[in-house]
C-alpha positions in Angstrom: 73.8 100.0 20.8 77.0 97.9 21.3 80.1 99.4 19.8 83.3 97.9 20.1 86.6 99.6 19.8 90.0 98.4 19.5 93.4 100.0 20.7 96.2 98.6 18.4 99.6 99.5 20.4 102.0 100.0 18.0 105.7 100.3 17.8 106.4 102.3 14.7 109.6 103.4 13.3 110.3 106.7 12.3 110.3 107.3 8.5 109.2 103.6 7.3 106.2 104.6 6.1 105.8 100.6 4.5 106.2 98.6 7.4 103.8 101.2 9.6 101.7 100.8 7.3 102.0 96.5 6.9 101.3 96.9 11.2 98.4 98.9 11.2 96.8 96.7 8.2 97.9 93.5 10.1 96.9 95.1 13.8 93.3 96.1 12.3 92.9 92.7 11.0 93.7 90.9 13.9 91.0 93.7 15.4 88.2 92.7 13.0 88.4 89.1 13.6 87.6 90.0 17.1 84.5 91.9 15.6 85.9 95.5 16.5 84.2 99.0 14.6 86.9 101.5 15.3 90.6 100.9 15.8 92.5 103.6 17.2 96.2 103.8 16.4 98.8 106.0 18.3 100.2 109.8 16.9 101.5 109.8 13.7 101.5 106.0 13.6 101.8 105.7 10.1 105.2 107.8 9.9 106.7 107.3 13.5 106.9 109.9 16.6 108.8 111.8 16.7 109.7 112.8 13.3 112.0 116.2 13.7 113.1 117.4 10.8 111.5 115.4 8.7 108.8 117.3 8.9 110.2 120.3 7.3 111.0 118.3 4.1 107.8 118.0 1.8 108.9 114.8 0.0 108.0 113.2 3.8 104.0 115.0 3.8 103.9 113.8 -0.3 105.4 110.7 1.0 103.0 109.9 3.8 100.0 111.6 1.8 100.5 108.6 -0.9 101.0 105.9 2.1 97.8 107.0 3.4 95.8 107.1 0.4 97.0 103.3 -0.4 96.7 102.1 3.2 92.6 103.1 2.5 92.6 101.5 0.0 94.3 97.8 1.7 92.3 98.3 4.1 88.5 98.5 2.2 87.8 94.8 2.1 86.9 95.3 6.2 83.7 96.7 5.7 82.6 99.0 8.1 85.6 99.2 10.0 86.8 102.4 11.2 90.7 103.2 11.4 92.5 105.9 13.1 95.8 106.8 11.5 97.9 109.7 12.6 100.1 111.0 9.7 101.4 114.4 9.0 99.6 117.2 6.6 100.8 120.0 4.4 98.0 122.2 3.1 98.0 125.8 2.0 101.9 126.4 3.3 100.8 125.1 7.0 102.0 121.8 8.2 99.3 120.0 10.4 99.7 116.9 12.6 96.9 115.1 12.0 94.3 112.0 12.4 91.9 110.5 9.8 89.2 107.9 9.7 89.7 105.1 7.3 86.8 102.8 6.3 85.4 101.4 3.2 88.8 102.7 1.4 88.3 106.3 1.5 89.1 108.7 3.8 85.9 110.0 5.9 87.8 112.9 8.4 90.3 114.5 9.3 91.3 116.0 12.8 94.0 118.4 13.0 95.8 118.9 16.4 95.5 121.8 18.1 97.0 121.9 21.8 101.4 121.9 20.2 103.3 120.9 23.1 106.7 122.7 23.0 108.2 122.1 26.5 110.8 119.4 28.1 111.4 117.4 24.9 108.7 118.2 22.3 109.1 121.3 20.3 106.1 120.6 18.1 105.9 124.6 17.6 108.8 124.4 15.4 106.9 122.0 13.2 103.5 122.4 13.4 100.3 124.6 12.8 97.3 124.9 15.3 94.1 124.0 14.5 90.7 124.4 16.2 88.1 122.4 14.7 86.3 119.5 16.0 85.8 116.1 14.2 82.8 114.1 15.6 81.5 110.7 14.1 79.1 108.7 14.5 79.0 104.7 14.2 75.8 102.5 15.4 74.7 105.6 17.3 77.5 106.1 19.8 79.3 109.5 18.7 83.2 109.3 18.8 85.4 112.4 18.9 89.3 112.3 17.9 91.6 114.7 20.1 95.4 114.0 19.9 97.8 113.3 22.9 98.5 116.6 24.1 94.7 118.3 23.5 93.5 116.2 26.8 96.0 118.0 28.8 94.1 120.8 29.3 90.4 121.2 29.1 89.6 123.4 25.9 89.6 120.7 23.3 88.0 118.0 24.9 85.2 120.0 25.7 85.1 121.7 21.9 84.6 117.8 20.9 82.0 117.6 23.8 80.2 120.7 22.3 80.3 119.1 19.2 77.8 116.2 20.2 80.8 113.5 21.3 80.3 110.4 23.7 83.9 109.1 23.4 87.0 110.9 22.9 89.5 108.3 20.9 93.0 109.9 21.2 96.3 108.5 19.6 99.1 109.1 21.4 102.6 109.5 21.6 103.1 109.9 25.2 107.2 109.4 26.4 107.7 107.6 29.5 109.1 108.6 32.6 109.1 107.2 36.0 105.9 108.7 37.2 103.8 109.3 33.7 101.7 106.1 34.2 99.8 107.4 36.9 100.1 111.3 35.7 98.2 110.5 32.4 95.4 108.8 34.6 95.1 112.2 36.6 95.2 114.3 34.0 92.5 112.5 31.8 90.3 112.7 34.4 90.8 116.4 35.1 90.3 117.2 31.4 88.3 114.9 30.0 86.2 112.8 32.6 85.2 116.3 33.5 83.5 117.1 30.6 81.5 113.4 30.7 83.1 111.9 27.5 84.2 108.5 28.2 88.2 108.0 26.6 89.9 105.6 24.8 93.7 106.4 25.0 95.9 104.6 22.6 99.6 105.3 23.2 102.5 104.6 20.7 105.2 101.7 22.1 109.0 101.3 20.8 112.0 103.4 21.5 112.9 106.5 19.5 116.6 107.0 20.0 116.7 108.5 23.5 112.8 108.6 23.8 110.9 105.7 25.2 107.3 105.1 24.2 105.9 102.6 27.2 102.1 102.5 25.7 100.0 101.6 28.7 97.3 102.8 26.6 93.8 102.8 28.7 90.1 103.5 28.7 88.6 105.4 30.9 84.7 105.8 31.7 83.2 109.1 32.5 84.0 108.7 36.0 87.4 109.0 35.6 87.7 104.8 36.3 90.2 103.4 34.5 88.2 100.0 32.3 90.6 98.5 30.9 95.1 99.1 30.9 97.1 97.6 28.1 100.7 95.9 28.3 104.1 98.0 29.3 106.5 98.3 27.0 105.1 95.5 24.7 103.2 95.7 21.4 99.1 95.0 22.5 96.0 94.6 20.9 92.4 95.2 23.3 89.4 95.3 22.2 86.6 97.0 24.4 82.7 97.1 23.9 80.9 100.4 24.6 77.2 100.2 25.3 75.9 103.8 24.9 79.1 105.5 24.6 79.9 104.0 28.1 82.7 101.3 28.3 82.8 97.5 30.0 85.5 96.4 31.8 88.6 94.7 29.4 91.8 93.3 30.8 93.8 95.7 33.1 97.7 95.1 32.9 99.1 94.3 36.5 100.6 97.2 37.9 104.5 97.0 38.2 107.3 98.3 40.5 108.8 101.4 39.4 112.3 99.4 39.3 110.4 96.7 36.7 108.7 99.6 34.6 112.4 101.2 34.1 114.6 98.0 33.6 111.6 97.1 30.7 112.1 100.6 29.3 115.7 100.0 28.9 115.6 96.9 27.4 113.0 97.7 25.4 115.5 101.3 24.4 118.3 99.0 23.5 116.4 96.5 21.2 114.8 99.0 19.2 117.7 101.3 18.9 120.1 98.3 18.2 117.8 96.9 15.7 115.8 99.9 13.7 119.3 101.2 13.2 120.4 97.5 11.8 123.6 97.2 14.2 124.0 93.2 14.1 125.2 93.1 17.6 126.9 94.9 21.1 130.1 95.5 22.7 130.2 96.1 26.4 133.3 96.8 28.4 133.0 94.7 31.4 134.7 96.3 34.5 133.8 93.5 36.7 131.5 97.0 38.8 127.7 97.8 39.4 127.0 99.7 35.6 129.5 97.5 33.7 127.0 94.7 35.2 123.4 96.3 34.5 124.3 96.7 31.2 124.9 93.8 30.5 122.0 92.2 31.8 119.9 94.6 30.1 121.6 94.3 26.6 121.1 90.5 27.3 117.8 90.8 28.0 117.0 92.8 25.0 119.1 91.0 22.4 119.9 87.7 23.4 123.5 86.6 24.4 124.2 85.6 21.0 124.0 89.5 20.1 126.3 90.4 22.9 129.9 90.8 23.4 131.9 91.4 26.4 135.4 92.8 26.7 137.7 93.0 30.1 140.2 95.2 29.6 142.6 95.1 33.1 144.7 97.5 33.7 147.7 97.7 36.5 145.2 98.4 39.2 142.4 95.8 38.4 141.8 94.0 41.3 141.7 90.1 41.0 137.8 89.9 42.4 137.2 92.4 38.9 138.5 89.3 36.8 136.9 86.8 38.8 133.4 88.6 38.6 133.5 89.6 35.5 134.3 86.2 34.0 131.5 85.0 36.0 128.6 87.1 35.3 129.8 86.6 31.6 129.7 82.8 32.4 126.0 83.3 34.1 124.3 85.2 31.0 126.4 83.0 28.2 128.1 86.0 26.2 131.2 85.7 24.5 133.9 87.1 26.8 137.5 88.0 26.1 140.4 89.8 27.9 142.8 92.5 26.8 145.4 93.3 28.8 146.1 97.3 28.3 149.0 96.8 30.3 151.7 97.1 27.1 149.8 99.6 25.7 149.6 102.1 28.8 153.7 101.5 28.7 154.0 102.8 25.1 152.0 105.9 26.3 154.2 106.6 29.2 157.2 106.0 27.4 155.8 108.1 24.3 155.4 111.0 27.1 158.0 110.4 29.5 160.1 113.2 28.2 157.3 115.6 28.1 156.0 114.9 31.5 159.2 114.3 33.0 159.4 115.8 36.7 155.7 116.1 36.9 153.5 113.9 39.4 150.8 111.5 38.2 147.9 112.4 37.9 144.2 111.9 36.6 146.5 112.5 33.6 147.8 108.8 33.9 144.0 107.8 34.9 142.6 109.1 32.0 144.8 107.5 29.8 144.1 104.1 30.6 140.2 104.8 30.2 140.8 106.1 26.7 143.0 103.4 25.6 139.7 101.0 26.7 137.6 103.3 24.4 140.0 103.0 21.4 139.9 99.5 22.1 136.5 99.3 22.3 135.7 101.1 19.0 138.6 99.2 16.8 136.5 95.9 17.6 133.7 97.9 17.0 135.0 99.1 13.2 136.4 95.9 12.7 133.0 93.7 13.4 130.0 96.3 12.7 128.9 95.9 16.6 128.0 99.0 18.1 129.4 99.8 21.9 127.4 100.5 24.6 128.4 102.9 27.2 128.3 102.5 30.5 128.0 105.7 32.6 125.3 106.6 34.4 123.8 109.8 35.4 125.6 110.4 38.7 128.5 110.1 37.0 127.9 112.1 34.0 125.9 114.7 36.0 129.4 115.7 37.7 132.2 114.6 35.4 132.7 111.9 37.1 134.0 109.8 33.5 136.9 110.2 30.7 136.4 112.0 27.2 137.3 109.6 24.2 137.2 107.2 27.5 134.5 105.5 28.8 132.4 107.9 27.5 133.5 106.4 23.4 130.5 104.3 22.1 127.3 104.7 20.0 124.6 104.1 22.9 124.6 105.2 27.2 122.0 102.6 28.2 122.4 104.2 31.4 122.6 107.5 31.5 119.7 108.7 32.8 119.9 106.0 35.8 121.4 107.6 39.1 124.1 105.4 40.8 121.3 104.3 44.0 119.0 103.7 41.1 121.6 101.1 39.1 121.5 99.2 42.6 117.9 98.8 42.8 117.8 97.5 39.1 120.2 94.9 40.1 118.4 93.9 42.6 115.5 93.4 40.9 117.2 91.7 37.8 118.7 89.2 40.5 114.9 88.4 41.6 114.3 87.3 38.1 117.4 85.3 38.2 120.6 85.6 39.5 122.9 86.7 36.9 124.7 89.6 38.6 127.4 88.4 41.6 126.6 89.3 44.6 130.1 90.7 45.1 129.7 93.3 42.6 126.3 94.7 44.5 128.2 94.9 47.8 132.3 96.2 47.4 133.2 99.7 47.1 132.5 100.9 43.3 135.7 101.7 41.8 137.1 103.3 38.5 140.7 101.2 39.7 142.7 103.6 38.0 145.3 104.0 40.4 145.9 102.2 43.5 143.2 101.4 46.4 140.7 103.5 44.0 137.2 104.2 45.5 134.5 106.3 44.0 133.8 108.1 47.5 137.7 109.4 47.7 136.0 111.7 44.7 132.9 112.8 45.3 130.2 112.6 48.4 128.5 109.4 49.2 125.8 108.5 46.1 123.1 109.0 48.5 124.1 112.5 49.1 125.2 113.4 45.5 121.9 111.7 43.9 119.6 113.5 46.6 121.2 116.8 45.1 121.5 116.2 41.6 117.6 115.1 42.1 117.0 118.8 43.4 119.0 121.0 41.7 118.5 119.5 37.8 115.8 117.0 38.3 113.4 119.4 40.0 115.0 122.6 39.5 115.5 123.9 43.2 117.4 126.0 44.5 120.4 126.4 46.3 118.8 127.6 49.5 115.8 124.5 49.0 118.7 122.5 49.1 119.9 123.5 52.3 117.1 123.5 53.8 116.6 120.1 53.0 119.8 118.8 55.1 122.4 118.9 52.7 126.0 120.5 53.9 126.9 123.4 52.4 129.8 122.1 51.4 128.3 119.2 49.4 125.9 121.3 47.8 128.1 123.8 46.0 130.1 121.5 45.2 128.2 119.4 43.4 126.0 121.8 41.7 129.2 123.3 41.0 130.8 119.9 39.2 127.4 119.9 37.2 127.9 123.1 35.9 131.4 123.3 34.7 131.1 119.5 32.8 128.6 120.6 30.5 131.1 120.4 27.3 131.5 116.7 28.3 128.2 116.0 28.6 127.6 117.8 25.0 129.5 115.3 23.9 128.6 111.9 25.0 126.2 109.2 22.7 122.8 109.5 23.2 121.2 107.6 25.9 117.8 106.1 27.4 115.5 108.8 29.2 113.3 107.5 32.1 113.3 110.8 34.4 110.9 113.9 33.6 114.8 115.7 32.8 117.6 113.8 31.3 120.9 115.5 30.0 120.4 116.0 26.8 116.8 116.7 25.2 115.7 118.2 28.8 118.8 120.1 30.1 119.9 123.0 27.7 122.8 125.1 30.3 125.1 126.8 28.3 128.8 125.7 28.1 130.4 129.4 28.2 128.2 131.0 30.7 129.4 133.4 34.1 126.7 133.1 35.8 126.9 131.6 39.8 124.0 131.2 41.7 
């Protein structure tokens, strides 16, 4: 018999229980006109993932248990058609994330999750009961199992759904992205659950979740282990796919991307849905006329549209001319409204505020910093004044060793970039300018510079980006050690002190905005080093 089952790759927002619910009813309609019998929808579509603390409040499980019970109930006039729905459940004291079939209005099963991830940035422990029952049904013959997201990462629950007389696993997801989970999902479902014969359909949540990305690149698999069909990246999809006894036919595949694509979507798909769930009516970018002033940009543009986005220059003293001239230009290239304030008058009123106080002292980063922070309280009085939100824009080589100004730079509501390393922001240039060219060549190739004080350069600092990426890569990326370090060519000298600068700017790091995650360990969710700590390797 000829089953056929759609994915519906949702982006759901956290908490709006009505309009998760209005796109799975619209999602499964759009599936039934294409003649599907099951549509699966990611984890916890119907209340967003993830939830947090929501989670502990029981008006959100009474909440989502009456959203549930009246999405059944919209959805009975598609006779016959099955719908997955993650949601949340609270029975007997124990809180359950959970899965149920939908058809003919009433609720036929219920799968309760039973792998809890509680590692890198899920902490579903703290939330969440186990439980170890399979759910098996059966439509036209073909017998469909439910697991969800993390139960296929190992092989007990896939084969308890196996046991229990399954042909297809469906599993909703809410798998984050990083830069190399595409293909790790594809290796593990074929460990755990092409191994046990069950063909798989994978449906993967989509959207951004403050600093989480959801990329969906939901799939199915056949039992063995090929991948049948691949759904969009970062993008809202609809596939439908036709089993013949239990085994699937092959459906669209996506094309696969560049890495350098995969991230630049991620983060413009991080800005869109953070500037726009959280109802922000538009951005503020200080433009620098450098490399991260200039990807963010782009990427807010991309994202918003130029009629969203706002760019500031904000010379100082030490701005070189080129600064102005590429900054008014990439403005000019992406059509965003760009203004210039001069901080020169106000950077004399702090020096004269403090000239008695720092009288026969040297200058300093002192002086340095003081320009960056009179951007930031520039920035965020346009901000108060308009409603627009500021985007930072740091990025992780920087904030990995201090390399940026408290209440400076750092002052904003959202680091596009912090989780890109400096050699990274290059690449996604580059590949933005094969799109189009909207970021000067000029900024791509001169020195990067805070120009903060005269003949500035990033390198009189710290060690060239190559070098200081390659070591933040090893020692908080991948958690190596000083002596793997070595022995991978670094000098000695460059090693401790970097690891050394990444350990002692924890407190500023506590304290920047959230940011965009694309590596498997951001600063943030990922890295938990204490600030007050005596410990040296």
């Amino acid at each position: 018999m000829t089953v056929k089952v759609a994915i519906a790759q949702i982006n759901s927002t956290v908490g709006d229980l009505a309009g998760n619910a209005e796109k799975i009813d619209s999602f499964a309609r759009r599936a039934a006109v294409q003649g599907a019998d099951i549509v699966v929808t990611p984890e916890l579509s119907l209340v967003g993932y993830p939830p947090e603390d929501l989670l502990l409040r029981e008006a959100f499980y009474a909440k989502s248990a009456q959203a549930l019970e009246a999405l059944a109930v919209r959805l009975s006039d598609l006779k016959g058609l099955h719908v997955i729905v993650g949601h949340p459940v609270l029975e007997d004291g124990k809180r359950y994330n959970a899965a149920s079939v939908l058809v003919d209005g009433r609720l036929c099963g219920t799968y309760r999750k039973y792998d809890l991830p509680n590692y890198t940035v899920f902490d579903e422990k703290r939330y969440f009961s186990s439980a170890d029952e399979a759910l098996v049904f059966d439509v036209k013959g073909t017998r469909f199992g439910i697991n969800i997201c993390e139960d296929t990462w190992s092989p007990h629950a896939p084969a308890r759904a196996r046991a229990a007389g399954a042909q297809v696993l469906l599993v909703p997801n809410g798998s984050p992205f990083h830069m190399t989970k595409p293909h790790l999902r594809h290796d593990v479902m074929r460990a755990n659950v092409s191994r046990q014969l069950l063909s798989l359909v994978y449906a993967n949540l989509v959207g951004g979740q403050d600093e989480l990305i959801f990329d969906g690149n939901s799939f199915v698999m056949d039992q063995a282990g090929a991948v049948c069909a691949q759904l969009r990246h970062c993008a809202e999809d609809l596939q439908v796919i036709e089993f013949i006894n239990g085994v699937p036919t092959p459906g669209f595949r996506a094309p696969e991307m560049p890495v350098e694509a995969q991230v630049y979507q991620a983060l413009v798909l991080g800005v869109r849905d953070y500037v726009s769930k959280n109802g922000f009516p538009s951005v503020l970018i200080g433009l620098s006329g450098g490399v991260d002033s200039a990807l963010t940009l782009a990427v807010a543009v991309d994202a918003l549209g130029a009629d969203k986005v706002r760019a500031v220059m904000m010379p100082s003293p030490y701005t070189a001319e080129i600064s102005w001239l590429d900054s008014r230009d990439m403005a000019a290239r992406v059509g965003v409204r760009f203004d210039e304030i001069p901080i020169l008058d106000c950077f004399t009123a702090f020096r004269g505020t403090l000239e008695k106080e720092f009288r026969g002292l040297k200058q300093d980063t002192t002086e340095e910093n003081i320009q960056a922070r009179i951007r930031g309280t520039l920035l965020m009085a346009l901000s108060n004044k308009y409603g627009s939100i500021v985007l930072t824009t740091g990025n992780k080589s920087e904030m990995a060793v201090g390399y940026c100004t408290l209440y400076g730079d750092m002052a904003g509501g959202f680091a596009v970039i912090k989780d890109i390393a400096k050699t990274l922001v290059y690449r996604l240039c580059d590949y933005r300018n094969s799109i189009s060219d909207v970021i000067p060549k000029r900024i791509l190739t001169r020195a990067p510079s805070a120009e903060l004080r005269p003949d500035q350069t990033d390198q009189d600092s710290l060690p060239p980006y190559e070098v200081l990426d390659g070591i933040m890569q090893m020692y908080m990326e991948e958690n190596r050690s000083i002596a793997e370090i070595l022995d991978a060519g670094y000098r000695k000298d460059d090693v401790e002190r970097v690891t050394r600068l990444i350990k002692i700017n924890e407190y500023k790091r506590r304290q920047a905005p959230i940011g965009i995650r694309v590596t498997h360990r951001a600063f943030g969710r990922d890295w938990r080093y204490p600030i007050t700590s005596g410990f040296h390797e």
